[in-house]
Structures are given as C-alpha cells and as structure tokens.
C-alpha positions as CSV (number, residue, x, y, z in Angstrom):
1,X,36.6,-0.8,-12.2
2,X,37.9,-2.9,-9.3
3,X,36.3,-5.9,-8.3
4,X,35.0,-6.5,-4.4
5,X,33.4,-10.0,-2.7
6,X,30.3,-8.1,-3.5
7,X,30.9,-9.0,-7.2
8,X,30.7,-12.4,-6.2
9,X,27.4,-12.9,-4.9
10,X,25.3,-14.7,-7.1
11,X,21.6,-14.7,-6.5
12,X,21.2,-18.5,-7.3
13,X,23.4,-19.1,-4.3
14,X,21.4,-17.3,-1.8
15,X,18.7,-18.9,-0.1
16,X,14.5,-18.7,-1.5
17,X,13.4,-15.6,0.2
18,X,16.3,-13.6,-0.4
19,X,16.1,-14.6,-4.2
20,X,12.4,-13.7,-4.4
21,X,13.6,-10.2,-3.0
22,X,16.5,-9.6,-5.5
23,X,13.6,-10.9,-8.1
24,X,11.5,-7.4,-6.8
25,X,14.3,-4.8,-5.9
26,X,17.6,-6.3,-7.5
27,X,20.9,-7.7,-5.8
28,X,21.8,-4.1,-5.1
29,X,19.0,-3.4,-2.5
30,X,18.8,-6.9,-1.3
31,X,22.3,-6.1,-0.3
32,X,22.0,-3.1,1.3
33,X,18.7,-4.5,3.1
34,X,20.6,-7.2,4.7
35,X,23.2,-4.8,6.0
36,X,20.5,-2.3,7.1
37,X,18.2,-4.8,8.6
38,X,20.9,-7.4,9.5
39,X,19.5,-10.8,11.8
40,X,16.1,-9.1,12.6
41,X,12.5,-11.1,11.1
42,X,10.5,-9.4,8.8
43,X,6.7,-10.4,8.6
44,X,5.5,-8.2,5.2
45,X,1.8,-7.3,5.4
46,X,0.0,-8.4,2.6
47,X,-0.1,-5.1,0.4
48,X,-4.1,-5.3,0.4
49,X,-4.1,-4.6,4.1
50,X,-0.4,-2.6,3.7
51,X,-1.8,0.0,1.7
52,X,-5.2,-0.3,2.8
53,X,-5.6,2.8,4.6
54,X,-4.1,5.1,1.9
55,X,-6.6,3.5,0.1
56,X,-9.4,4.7,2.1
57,X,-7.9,8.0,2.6
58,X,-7.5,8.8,-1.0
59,X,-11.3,7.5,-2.0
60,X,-12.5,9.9,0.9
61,X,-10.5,12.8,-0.9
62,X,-11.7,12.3,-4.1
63,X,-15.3,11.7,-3.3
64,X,-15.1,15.3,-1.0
65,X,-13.5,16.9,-3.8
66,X,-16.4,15.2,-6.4
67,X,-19.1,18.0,-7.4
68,X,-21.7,18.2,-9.9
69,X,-18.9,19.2,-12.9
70,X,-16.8,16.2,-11.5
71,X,-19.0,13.4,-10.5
72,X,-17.7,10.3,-8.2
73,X,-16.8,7.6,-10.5
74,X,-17.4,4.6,-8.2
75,X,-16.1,2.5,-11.2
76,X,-13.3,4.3,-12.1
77,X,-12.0,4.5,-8.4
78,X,-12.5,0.7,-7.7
79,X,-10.1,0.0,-10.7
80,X,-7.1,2.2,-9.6
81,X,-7.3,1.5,-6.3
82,X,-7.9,-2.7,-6.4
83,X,-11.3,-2.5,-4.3
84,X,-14.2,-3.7,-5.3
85,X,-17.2,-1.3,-6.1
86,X,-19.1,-2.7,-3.3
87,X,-16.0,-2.2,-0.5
88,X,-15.9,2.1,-2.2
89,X,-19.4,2.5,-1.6
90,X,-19.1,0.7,2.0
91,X,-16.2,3.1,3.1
92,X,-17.8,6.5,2.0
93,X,-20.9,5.2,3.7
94,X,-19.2,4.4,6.4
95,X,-17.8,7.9,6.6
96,X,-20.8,9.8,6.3
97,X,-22.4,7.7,9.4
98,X,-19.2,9.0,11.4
99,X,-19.8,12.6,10.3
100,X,-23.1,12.4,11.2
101,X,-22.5,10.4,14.6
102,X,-19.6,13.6,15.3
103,X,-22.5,16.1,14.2
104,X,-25.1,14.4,17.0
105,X,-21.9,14.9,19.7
106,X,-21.5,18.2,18.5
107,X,-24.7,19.4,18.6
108,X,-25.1,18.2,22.6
C-alpha cells in the first residue's frame, strides 16, 4: 500500500472543532467533509431541535396506529424518543385540537 500526504494528517495537529469531529465520524469523513464543504460555516442544530420533528411525526404514527390490542405507551415512547411524558401528551393533544379545528373548516 502506497503512502499519500493524507497518511500524514494527524488529528492532534488539527485544530479543536475539527478534532471533536474526527472524535464522532473518524479522520476519514472529517476529510472528505472538508473537501465536500470546503471554507463554508456550519452552525449544527442542537439534535433536540434537529430531529425534533421526526420526533413528532413518529409519536403521531404510533399513537394513530395504537388500538385497543396495542395500547399507546406514553412511557415507553418518551424513552425512545428523549421527550418527556409531559411534551408526548402535549403534541398528540395538540394534534387532535388541529383535527378538530380542520373538521370545524370542513364542515362550513
């Protein structure tokens, strides 16, 4: 195997933030991210508010496709996703009051 100036970077010698990225992808993708995404500033989104609406969307699946042989778990869903029971119930009520604002539009 030959040996390029790639073999020479050495993550101690970059500088903080690229060392906290080869720390959560490797040297590899920290490479090919700089070449990709050379000289532009990234601001990362905190992943609560990243995935957020994934999140949301995939509580409002599970509680439409919850029935009396596969109950809600309120619980269960706050632990996978990272919400809090509180913010679950909050965004299934808040769904139901937009169906039901739709259905007073609809009926009009």
């Amino acid at each position: 195997m030959s040996e390029t100036w790639r073999d020479y970077i050495k993550t101690e010698n970059l500088p903080e933030d690229y060392q906290l990225i080869v720390g959560a992808i490797g040297l590899e993708n920290t490479i090919k991210l700089a070449h990709t995404l050379p000289s532009i500033y990234i601001y990362l989104l905190s992943p609560d508010k990243l995935f957020k609406p994934a999140k949301v969307q995939y509580i409002l699946d599970r509680y439409a496709q919850s029935c009396p042989g596969k109950p809600f778990n309120h619980r269960r869903i706050a632990l996978e996703t990272g919400l809090s029971i509180r913010e679950i119930y909050d965004i299934i009520a808040a769904r139901k009051e937009e169906s039901k604002q739709q259905s007073l539009f609809d009926d009009a």
